[in-house]
C-alpha positions in Angstrom: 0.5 -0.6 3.9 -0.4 3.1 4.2 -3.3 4.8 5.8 -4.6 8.1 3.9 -7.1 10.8 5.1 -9.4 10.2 2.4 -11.0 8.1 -0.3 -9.1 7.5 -3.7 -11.5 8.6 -6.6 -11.9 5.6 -9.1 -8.5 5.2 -10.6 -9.3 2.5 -12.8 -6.3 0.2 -13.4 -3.5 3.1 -12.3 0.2 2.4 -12.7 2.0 2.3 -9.5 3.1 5.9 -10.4 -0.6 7.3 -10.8 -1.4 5.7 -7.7 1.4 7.1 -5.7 1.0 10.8 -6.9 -3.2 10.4 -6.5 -1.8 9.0 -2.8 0.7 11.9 -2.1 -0.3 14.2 0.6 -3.0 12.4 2.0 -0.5 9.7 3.8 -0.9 9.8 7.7 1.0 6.9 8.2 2.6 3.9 7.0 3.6 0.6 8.0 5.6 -2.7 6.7 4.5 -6.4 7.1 7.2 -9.2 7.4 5.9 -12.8 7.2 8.7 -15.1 8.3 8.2 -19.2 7.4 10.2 -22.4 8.1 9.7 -25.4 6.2 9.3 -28.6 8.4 12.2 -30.9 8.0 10.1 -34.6 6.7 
């Protein structure tokens, strides 16, 4: 996840390189989520 300083125009359907390049220099900060799961023994 990344917060930016400002609002995306309308990208459309962007590849993940036109979003990262309409993203660069407006990141401020970014962060990584971990989801950790057990499966219950039956």
């Amino acid at each position: 996840m990344m917060a930016l300083d400002t609002v995306l125009p309308d990208l459309q359907i962007p590849t993940k390189a036109v979003l990262e390049k309409a993203m660069q220099g407006h990141i401020i900060a970014n962060t990584e989520l971990i989801g950790l799961y057990q499966r219950q023994s039956s």
